[in-house]
C-alpha positions in Angstrom: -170.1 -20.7 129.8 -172.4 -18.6 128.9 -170.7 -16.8 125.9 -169.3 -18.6 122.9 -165.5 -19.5 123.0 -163.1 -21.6 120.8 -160.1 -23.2 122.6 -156.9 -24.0 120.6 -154.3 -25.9 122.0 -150.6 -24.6 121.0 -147.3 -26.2 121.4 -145.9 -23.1 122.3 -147.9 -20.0 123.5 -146.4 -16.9 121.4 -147.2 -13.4 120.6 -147.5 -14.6 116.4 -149.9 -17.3 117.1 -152.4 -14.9 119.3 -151.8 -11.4 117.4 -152.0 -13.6 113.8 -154.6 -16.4 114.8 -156.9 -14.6 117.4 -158.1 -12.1 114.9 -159.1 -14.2 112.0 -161.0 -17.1 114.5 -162.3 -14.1 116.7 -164.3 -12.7 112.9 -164.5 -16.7 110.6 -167.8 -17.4 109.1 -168.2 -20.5 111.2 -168.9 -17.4 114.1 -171.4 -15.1 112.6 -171.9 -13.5 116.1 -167.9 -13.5 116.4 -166.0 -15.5 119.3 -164.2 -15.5 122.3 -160.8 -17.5 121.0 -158.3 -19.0 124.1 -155.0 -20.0 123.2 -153.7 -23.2 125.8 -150.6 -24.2 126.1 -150.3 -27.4 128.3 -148.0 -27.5 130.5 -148.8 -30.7 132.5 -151.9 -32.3 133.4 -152.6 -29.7 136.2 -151.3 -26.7 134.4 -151.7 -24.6 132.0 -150.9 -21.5 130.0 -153.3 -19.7 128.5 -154.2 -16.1 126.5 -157.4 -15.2 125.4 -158.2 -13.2 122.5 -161.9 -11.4 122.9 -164.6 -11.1 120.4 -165.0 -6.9 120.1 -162.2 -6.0 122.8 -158.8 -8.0 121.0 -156.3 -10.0 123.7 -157.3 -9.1 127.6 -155.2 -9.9 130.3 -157.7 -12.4 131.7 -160.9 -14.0 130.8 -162.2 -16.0 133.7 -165.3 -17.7 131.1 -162.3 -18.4 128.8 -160.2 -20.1 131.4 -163.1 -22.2 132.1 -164.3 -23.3 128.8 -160.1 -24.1 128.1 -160.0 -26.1 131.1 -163.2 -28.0 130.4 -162.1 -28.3 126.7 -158.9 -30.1 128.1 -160.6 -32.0 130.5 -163.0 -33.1 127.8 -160.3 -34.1 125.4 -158.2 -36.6 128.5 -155.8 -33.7 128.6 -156.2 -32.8 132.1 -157.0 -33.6 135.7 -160.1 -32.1 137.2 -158.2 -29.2 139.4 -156.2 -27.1 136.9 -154.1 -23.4 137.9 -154.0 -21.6 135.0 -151.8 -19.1 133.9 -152.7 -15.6 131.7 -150.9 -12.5 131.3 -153.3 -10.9 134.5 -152.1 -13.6 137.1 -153.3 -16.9 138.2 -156.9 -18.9 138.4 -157.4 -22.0 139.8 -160.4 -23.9 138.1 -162.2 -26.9 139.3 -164.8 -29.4 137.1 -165.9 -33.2 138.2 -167.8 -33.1 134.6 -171.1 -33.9 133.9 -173.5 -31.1 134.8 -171.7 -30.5 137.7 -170.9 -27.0 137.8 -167.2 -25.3 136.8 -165.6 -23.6 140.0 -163.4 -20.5 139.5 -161.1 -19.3 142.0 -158.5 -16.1 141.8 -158.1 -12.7 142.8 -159.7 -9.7 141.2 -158.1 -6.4 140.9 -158.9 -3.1 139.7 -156.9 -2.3 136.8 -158.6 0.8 135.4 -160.2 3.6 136.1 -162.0 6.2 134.4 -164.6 9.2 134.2 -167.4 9.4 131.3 -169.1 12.6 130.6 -172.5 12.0 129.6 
């Protein structure tokens, strides 16, 4: 993806395990440069639930490199089908990977959800 990520796969998706967990996998010595850490909760074989927990920024509302590397993660491990719609706390992405170096398709809206003014 481009940026380093760890995916953990939950029963159930909860505040606990992302406030508790995401912090201490985000900083673990096996990450010396820190990690992106994605939280999945599977839902079916074409679905998914998902929060991700940034390295330096804390839980984000979406992570479109996190959504990929879950859904390739899952797809890796005969979780799930090659079309998955994924769900995070900032809406819905739909991603697509045939495997192989085949490249990982992302598709969902973007919005502006801040705005702000920097003096320099």
């Amino acid at each position: 993806m481009g940026n380093p990520h760890v995916v953990v796969t939950v029963d159930k998706l909860t505040d606990e395990v992302v406030e508790q967990l995401g912090p201490k996998l985000e900083s673990h010595s096996r990450f010396p440069q820190r990690v992106n850490v994605g939280f999945m909760q599977i839902m079916s074989r074409s679905e998914i639930k998902l929060r991700v927990y940034e390295r330096g920024a804390g839980e984000t509302l979406a992570c479109g490199t996190g959504t990929c590397a879950a859904v390739v993660a899952g797809i890796l491990q005969g979780k799930l089908d090659h079309e998955v719609k994924a769900t995070l706390l900032g809406g819905e992405l739909s991603i697509r990977w045939e495997g192989g170096e085949s490249p990982v398709m992302m598709t969902g809206p973007a919005e502006s959800v801040f705005e702000g003014v920097i003096e320099l």
